[in-house]
C-alpha positions in Angstrom: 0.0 0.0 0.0 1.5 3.3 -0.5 -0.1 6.5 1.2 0.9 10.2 -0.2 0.2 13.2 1.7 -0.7 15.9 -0.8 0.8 19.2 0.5 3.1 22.7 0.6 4.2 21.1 3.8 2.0 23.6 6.1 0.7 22.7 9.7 -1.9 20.7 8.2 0.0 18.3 6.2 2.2 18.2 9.0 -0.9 17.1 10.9 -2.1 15.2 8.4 1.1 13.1 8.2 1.4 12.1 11.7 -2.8 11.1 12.5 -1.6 8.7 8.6 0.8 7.7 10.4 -1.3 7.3 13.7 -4.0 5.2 11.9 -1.8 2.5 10.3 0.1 1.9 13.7 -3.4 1.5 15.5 -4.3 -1.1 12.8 -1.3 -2.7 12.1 -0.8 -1.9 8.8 2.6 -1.7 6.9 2.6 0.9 4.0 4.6 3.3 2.4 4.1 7.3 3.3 5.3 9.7 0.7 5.1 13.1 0.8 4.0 15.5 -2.4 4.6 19.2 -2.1 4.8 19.5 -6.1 1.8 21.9 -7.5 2.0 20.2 -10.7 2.0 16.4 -9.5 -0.9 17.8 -6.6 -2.9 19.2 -10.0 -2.5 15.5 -11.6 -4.6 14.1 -9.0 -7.3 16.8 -9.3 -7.0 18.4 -6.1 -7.4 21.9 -5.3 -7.9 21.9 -1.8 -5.2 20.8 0.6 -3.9 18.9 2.1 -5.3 15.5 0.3 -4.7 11.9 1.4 -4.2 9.6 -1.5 -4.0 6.0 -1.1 -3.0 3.8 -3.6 -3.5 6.6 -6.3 -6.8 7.4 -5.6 -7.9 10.6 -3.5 -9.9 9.8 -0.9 -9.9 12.8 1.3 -8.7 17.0 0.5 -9.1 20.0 1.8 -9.2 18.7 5.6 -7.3 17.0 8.1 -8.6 14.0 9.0 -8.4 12.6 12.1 -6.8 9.1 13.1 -10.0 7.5 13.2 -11.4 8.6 10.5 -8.2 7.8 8.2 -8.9 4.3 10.6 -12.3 3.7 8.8 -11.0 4.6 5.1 -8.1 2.6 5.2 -10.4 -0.5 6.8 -12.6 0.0 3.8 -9.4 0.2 1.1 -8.0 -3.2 2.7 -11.2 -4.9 2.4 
């Protein structure tokens, strides 16, 4: 699984990052985090809004930090 934290690398990437990292520690779950702070690779995915949490290529969150649980629920649904 890889994870990418879309972002300029503000506070709430920063936060974003870390309740990722958070979630996959709480459920066990061994995956690769990058970070993206490139406008024109953030652009390719669509996004507008950050920061953006993209999860195997596919957006599944922007323009919000989500918290550990919820990144808990999306990444139970993705593993399904």
């Amino acid at each position: 699984m890889t994870i990418k934290i879309l972002g300029s690398g503000c506070k709430s990437c920063v936060a974003l990052m870390e309740n990722t990292k958070e979630a996959l520690t709480a459920l066990g779950i061994d995956a690769q985090i990058e970070k993206v702070t490139d406008f024109g690779a953030i652009a390719g995915y669509g996004v507008m809004s950050t920061p953006a949490l993209v999860i195997d290529e596919r957006v599944v969150s922007f323009g919000k930090v989500l918290k550990s649980k919820e990144i808990e629920k999306i990444l139970e649904k993705v593993t399904k």
